[in-house]
N, C-alpha and C positions, 0 to 999 in steps of 0.2 A: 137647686141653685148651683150653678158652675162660676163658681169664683174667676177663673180666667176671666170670664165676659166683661170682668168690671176693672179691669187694667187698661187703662188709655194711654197704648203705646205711640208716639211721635209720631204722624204721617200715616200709622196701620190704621188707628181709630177713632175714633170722635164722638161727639156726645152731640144729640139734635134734638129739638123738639120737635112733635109730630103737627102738622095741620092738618084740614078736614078729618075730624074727627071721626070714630065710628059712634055707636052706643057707647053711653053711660053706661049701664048695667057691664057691660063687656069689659069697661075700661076700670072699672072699680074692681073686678074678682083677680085682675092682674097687679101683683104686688111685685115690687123691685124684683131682680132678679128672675122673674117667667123670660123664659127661650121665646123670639117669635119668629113666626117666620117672613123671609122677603118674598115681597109676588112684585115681578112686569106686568105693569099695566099700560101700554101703547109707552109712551113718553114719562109714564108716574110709575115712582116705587113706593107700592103700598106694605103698608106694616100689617100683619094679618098673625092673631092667637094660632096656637098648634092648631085650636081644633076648627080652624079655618074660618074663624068672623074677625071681619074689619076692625083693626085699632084706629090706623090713621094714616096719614101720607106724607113722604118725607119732603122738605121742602124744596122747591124744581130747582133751583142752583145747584144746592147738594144731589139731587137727583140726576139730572144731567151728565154729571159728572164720576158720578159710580156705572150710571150706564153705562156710558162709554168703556170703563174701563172692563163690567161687565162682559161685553160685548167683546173682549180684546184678551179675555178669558181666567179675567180675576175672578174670587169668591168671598162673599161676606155672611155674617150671622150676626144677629141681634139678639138684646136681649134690653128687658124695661130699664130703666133705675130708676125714676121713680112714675108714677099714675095716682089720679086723684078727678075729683072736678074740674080745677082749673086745667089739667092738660096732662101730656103723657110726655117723659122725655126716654130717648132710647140710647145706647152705646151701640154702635155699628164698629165691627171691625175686620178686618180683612184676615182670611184664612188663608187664602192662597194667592201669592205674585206669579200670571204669566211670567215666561222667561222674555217674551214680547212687551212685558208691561215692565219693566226695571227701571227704566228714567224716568215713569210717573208713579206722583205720590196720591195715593187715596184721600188723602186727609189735612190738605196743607197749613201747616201753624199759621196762626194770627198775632199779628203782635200787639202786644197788652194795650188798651186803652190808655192806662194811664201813666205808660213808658213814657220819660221826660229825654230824650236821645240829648239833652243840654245841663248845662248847670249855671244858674245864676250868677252875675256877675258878683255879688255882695258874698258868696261863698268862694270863690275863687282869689279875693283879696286878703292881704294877710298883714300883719301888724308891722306899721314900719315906727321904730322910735317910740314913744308914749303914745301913740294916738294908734286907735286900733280902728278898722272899717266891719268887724264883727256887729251883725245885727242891724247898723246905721243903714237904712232906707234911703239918703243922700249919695249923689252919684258923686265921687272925685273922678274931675280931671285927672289923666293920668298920662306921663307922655315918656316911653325910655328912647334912652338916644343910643347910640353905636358906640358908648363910654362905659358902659352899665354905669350909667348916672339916671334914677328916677326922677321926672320933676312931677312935685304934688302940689295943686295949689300952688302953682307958680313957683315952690322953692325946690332946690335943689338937695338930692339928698344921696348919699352918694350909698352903696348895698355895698355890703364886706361877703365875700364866698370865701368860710374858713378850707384851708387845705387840710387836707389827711394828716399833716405832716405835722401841724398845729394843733392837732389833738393827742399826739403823741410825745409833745413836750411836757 
């Protein structure tokens, strides 16, 4: 097992699952960690054991796209992390950057499904006076004018910004 193989570094490497499978039997004797090797197959990059039987094929988006860079005279190596019945996942990563391939990246980040790029409005409100908008589900009206005067609920309510100056009396 070569520990390097299992570092998923930024753009060098990434982690796939394989399709069209090969044998069962084949995919079962490979435990996390087995070296595989890559094979050109026209347009397909197949995942193939050292001792040259079919794992599986990596998926034609990601595939496509290592070709190319393949072809442009990068190098990659694989290896399992994990295999079972349900399926085989593999870490591909790049060993060597053409000097021709420098402004493309192998492995381009995704960004998180469940990134929120916003924040709530009932999170961003803050306690004016006794009446706090923490938690409350109800929308205030809210309206500032060009005074730093807030009006809430129609009332007027005027915000104090202490200075430096008044904390050091």
């Amino acid at each position: 097992m070569v520990p390097h193989h299992f570092i998923e570094e930024t753009g060098k490497a990434g982690v796939t699952r394989l399709i069209n499978l090969g044998e069962q039997e084949v995919r079962i004797r490979l435990g996390a960690g087995a070296v595989v090797d890559l094979r050109i197959d026209g347009d397909k990059l197949m995942i193939d054991s050292l001792a040259g039987e079919q794992i599986g094929q990596v998926e034609q988006r990601l595939a496509t796209r290592l070709l190319e860079l393949v072809k442009g005279g990068n190098r990659y190596e694989g290896s399992i992390t994990s295999s079972g019945e349900d399926g085989v996942a593999v870490i591909l990563q790049e060993v060597y950057q053409d000097p021709s391939q420098t402004d493309k990246v192998s492995f381009p980040s995704k960004p998180a499904d469940d990134f929120r790029p916003y924040v709530r409005e009932s999170i961003k409100k803050y306690e004016l006076g006794a009446k706090t908008a923490w938690g409350d589900d109800e929308e205030e009206e809210e309206d500032t004018n060009s005074e730093g005067v807030t009006i809430v609920d129609g009332q007027r309510e005027a915000l104090h910004v202490r200075d430096e100056d008044e904390d050091n009396t």
